[in-house]
Each structure stands twice: as structure tokens, then as C-alpha cells.
N, CA and C of each residue as an Amber inpcrd file, in Angstrom:
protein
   327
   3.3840000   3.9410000  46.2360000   3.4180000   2.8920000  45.2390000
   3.1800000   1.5290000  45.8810000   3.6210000   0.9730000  47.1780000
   3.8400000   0.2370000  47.5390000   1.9730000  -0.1330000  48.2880000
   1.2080000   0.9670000  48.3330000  -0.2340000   1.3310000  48.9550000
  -0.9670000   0.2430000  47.6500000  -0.2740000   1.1410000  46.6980000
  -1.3580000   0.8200000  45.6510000  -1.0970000  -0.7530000  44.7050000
  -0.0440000  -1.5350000  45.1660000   0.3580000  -2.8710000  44.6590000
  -0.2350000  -3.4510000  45.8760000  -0.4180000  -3.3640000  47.1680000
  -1.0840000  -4.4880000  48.2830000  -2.3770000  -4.3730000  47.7890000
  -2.8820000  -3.0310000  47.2930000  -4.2230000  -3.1430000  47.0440000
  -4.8330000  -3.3990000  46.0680000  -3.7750000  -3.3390000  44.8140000
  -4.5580000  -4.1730000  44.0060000  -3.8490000  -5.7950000  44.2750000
  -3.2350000  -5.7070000  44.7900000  -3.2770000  -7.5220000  45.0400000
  -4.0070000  -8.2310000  45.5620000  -4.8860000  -7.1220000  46.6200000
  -6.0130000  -7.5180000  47.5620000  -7.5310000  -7.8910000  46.2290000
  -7.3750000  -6.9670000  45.7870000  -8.9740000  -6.5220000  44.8540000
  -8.9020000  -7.7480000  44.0990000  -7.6250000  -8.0320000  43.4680000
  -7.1140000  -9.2750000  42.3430000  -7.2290000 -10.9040000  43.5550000
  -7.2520000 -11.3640000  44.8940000  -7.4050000 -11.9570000  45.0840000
  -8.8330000 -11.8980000  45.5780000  -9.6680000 -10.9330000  46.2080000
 -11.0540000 -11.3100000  46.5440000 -11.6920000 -11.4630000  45.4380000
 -11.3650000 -10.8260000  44.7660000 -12.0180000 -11.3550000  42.9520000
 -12.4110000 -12.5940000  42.4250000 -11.0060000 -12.9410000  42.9130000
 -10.6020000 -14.8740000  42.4870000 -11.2580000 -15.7080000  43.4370000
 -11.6810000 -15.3400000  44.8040000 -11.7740000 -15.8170000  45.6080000
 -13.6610000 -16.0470000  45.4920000 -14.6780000 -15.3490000  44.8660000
 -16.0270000 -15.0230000  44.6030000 -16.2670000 -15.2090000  42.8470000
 -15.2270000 -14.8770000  42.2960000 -15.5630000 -15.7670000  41.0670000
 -15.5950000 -17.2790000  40.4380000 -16.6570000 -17.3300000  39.5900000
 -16.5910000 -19.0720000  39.1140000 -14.9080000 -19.2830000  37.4330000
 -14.6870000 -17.7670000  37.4280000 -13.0950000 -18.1240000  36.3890000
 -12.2950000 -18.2110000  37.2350000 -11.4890000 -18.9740000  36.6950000
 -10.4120000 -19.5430000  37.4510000  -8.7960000 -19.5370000  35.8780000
  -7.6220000 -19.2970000  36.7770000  -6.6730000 -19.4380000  35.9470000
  -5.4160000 -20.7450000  36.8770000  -5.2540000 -21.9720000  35.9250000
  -4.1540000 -22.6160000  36.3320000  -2.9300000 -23.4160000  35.5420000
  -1.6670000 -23.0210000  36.5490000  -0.8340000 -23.6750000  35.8240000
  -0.4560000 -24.8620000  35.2030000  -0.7250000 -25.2590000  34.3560000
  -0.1860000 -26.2460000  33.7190000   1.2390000 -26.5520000  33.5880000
   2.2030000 -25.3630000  33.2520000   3.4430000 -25.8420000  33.1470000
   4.4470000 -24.6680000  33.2940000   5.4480000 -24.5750000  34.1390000
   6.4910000 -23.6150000  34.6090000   7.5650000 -24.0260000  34.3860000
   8.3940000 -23.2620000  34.0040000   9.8860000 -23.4700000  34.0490000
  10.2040000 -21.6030000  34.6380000  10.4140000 -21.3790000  35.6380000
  10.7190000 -20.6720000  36.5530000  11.9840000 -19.4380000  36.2760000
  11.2000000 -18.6760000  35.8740000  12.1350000 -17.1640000  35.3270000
  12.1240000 -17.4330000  34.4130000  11.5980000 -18.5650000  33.4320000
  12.3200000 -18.8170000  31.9640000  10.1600000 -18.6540000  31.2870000
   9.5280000 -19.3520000  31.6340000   8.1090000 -19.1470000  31.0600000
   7.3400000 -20.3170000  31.3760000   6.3990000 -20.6300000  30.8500000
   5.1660000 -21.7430000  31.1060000   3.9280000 -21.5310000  30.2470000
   2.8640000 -22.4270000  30.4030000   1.5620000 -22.6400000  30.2290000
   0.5530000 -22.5440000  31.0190000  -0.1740000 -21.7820000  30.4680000
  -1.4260000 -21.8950000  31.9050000  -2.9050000 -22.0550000  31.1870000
  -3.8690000 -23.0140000  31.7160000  -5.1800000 -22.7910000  31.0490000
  -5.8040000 -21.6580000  32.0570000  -6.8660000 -21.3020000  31.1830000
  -8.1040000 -20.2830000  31.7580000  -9.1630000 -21.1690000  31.8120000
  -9.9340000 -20.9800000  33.0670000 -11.1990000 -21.5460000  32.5360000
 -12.3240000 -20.1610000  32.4760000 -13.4520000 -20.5320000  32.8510000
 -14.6710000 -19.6990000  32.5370000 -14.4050000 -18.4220000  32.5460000
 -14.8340000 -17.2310000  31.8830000 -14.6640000 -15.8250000  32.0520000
 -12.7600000 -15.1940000  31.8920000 -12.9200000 -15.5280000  31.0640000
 -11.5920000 -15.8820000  29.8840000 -11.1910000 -13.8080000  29.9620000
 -12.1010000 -13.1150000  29.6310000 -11.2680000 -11.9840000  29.7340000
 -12.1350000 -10.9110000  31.0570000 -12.0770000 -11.5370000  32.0830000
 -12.6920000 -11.3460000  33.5960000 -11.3380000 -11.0020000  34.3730000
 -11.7160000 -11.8320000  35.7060000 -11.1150000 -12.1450000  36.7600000
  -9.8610000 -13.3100000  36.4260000 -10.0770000 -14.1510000  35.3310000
  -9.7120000 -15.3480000  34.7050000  -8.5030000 -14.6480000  34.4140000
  -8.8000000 -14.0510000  33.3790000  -7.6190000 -13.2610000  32.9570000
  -6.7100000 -12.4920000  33.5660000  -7.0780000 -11.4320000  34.4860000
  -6.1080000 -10.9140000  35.9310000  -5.5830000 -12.0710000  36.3110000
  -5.8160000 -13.0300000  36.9830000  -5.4660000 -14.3460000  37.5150000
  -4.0950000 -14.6890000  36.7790000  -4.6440000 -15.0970000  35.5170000
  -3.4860000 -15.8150000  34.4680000  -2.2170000 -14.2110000  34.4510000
  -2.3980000 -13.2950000  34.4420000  -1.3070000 -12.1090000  34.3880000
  -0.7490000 -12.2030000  35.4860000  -1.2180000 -12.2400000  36.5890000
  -0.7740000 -12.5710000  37.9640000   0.5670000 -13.8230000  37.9780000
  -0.1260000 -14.5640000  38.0350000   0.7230000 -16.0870000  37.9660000
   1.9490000 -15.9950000  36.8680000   1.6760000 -14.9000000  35.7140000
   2.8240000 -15.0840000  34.6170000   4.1030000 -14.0650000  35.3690000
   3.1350000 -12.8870000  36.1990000   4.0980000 -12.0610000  36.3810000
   4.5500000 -12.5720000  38.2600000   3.9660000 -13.3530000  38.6380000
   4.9380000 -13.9930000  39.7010000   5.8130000 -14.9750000  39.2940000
   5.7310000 -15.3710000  38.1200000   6.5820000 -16.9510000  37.5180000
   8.0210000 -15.7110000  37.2090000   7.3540000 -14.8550000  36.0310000
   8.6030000 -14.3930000  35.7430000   9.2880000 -12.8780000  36.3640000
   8.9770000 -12.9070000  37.3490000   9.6750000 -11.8080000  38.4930000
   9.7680000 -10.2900000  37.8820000  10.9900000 -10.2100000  37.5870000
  11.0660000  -8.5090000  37.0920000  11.3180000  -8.2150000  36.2470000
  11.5900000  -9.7510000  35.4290000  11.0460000  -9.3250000  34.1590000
   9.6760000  -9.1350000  33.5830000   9.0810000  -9.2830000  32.1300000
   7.9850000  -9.0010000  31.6180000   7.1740000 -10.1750000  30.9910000
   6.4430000 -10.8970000  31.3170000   5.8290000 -11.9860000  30.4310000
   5.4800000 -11.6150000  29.2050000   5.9330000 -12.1670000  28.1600000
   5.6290000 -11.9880000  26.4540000   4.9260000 -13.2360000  26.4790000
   3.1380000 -13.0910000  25.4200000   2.5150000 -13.8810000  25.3680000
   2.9660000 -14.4280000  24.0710000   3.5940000 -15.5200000  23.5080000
   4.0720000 -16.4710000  22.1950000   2.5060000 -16.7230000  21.5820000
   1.4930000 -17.4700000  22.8460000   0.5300000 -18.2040000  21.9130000
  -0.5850000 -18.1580000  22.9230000  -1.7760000 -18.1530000  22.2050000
  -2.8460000 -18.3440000  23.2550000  -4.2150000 -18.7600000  22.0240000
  -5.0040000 -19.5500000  22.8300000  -5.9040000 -19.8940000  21.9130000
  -6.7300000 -21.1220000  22.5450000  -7.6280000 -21.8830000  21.8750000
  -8.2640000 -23.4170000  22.5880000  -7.1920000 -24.1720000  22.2590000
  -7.6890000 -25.0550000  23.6740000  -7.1760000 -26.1280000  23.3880000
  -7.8520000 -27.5050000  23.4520000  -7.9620000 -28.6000000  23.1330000
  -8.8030000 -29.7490000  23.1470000  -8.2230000 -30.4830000  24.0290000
  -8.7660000 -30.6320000  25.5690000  -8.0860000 -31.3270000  26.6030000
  -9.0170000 -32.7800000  27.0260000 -10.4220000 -33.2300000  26.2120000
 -11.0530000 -34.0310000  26.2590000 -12.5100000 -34.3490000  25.5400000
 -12.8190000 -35.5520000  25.7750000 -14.2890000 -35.2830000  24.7860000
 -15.4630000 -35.6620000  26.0490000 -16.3790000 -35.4380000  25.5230000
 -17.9650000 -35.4350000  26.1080000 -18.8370000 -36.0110000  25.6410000
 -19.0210000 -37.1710000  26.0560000 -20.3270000 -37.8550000  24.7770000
 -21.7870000 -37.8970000  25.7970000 -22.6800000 -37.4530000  25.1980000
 -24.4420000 -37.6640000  25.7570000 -25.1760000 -38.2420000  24.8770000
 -25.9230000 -39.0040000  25.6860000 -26.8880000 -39.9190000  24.3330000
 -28.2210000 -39.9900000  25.1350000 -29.4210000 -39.8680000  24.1330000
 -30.7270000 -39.4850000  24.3620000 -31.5890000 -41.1260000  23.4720000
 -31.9300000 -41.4460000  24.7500000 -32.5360000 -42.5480000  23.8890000
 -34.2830000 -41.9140000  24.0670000 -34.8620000 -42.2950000  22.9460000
 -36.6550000 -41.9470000  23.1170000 -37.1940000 -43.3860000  22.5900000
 -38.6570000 -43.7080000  23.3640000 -39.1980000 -44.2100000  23.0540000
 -39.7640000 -44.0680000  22.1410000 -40.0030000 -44.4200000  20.7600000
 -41.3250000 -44.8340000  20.0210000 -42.2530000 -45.8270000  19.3700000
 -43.4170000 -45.3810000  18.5990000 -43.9670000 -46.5420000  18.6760000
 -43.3440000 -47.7670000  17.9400000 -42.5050000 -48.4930000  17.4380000
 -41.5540000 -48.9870000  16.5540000 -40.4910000 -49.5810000  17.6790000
 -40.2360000 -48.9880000  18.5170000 -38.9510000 -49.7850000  19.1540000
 -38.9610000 -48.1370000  20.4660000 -37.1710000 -48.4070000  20.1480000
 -36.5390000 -47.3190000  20.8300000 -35.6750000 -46.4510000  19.9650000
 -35.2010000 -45.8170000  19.8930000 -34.3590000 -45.0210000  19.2430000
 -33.3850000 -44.0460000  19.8550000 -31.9550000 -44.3960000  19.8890000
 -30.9560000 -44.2260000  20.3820000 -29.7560000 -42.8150000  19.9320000
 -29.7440000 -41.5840000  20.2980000 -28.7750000 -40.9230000  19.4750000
 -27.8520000 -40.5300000  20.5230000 -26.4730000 -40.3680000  20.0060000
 -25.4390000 -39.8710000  20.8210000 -24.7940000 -38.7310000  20.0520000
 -23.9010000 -37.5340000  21.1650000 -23.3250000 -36.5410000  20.5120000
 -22.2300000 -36.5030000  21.3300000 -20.8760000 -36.4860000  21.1270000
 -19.3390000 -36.2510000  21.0860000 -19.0170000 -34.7050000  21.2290000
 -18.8450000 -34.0720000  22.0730000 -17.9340000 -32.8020000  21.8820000
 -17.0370000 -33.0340000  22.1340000 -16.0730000 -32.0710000  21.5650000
 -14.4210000 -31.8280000  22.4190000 -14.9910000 -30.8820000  23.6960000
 -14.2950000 -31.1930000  24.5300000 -13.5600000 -30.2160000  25.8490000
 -12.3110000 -29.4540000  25.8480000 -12.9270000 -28.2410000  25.7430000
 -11.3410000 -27.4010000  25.4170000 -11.2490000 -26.6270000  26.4980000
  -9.9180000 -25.9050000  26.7140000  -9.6520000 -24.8220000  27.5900000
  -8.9440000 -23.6260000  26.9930000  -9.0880000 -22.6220000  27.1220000
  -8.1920000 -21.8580000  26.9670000  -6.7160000 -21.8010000  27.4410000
  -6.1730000 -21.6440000  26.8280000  -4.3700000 -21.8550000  27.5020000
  -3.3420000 -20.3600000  26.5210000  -2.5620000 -20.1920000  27.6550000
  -1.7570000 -18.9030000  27.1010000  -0.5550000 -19.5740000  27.1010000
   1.0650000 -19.7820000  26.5700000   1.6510000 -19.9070000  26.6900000
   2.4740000 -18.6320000  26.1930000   3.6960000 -18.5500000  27.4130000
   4.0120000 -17.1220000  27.6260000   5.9770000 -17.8190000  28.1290000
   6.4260000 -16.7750000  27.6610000   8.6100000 -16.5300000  28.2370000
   8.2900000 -15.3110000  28.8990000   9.5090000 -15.5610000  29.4360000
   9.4890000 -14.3870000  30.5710000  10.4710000 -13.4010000  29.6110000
  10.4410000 -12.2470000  29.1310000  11.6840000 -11.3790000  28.7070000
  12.1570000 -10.4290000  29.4840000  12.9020000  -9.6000000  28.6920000
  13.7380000  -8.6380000  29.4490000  13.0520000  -7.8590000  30.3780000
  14.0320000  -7.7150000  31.3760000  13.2480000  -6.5390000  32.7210000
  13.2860000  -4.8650000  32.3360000
């Protein structure tokens, strides 16, 4: 048993280590639960990552996921100006920047 937890801990960090998803904490309260965003490749390596981190936060017990979903952590504006014959002409576009985020308690062992 003990063969097969180094080795997948190994597989679960070279993973993380060659992939562009990434999972980080945002917010811990330690045996008790936290927040974490995901970024790219959300049910990948991203995701092992974020299970990882919930189940080292909350030890021997079990992470219960409460909530998970986007979140809007900023905006993005690009603007395209073109020349024509008349002048110039100016347009801009606004996105949100979101992340994925799980918020998770630690429960019973």
C-alpha cells in the first residue's frame, strides 16, 4: 500500500511539474477547509492537483466539496483602432477574467 501512495504521488507530481494546469490555494483554515482556484485544464492534472492540496489541508479526514464553479477575479479590455477613409475608428471589448475555484470542509475521517 505504502508502494502504491509514493507512486502515485510521484505520477501526480511529474504531471504538475510538465503541465500548463495548475491548482492554487487561495484560502486555508487547516483541518477545518479552504478555497482553491484551478487554472487551465480544469478536469486534467489541474484537478488531481486541487484533490491533492484538499486532501493534504484536511489530513485523515475527507474533503467535502460545498461549492465549485467560475469565478470573476478581473477584467480585460482590448481595443482595435482601424484606419479609414473618414478618420479613424476606435472599438474596445471588456471581458471578465474568471477562474475556477472549489471551495471544500474537511469532514469526518
Amino acid at each position: 500500500m505504502k508502494i502504491f501512495l509514493v507512486s502515485t504521488y510521484f505520477f501526480i507530481m511529474v504531471g504538475m511539474t510538465f503541465s500548463c494546469a495548475h491548482a492554487r490555494v487561495v484560502k486555508s483554515q487547516p483541518g477545518k477547509g479552504g478555497l482553491i482556484a484551478v487554472g487551465k485544464g480544469m478536469f486534467g492534472d489541474a484537478r488531481a492537483e486541487a484533490d491533492l492540496e484538499m486532501r493534504r489541508n484536511c489530513g485523515s479526514k475527507r474533503p467535502v466539496i460545498l461549492e465549485e464553479g467560475e469565478h470573476v477575479v478581473g477584467t480585460s479590455t482590448s481595443t482595435d483602432n482601424k484606419r479609414t477613409k473618414r478618420g479613424s475608428r476606435s472599438t474596445g471589448t471588456t471581458r471578465d477574467r474568471t477562474e475556477w475555484r472549489i471551495k471544500y470542509k474537511c469532514g469526518k475521517a
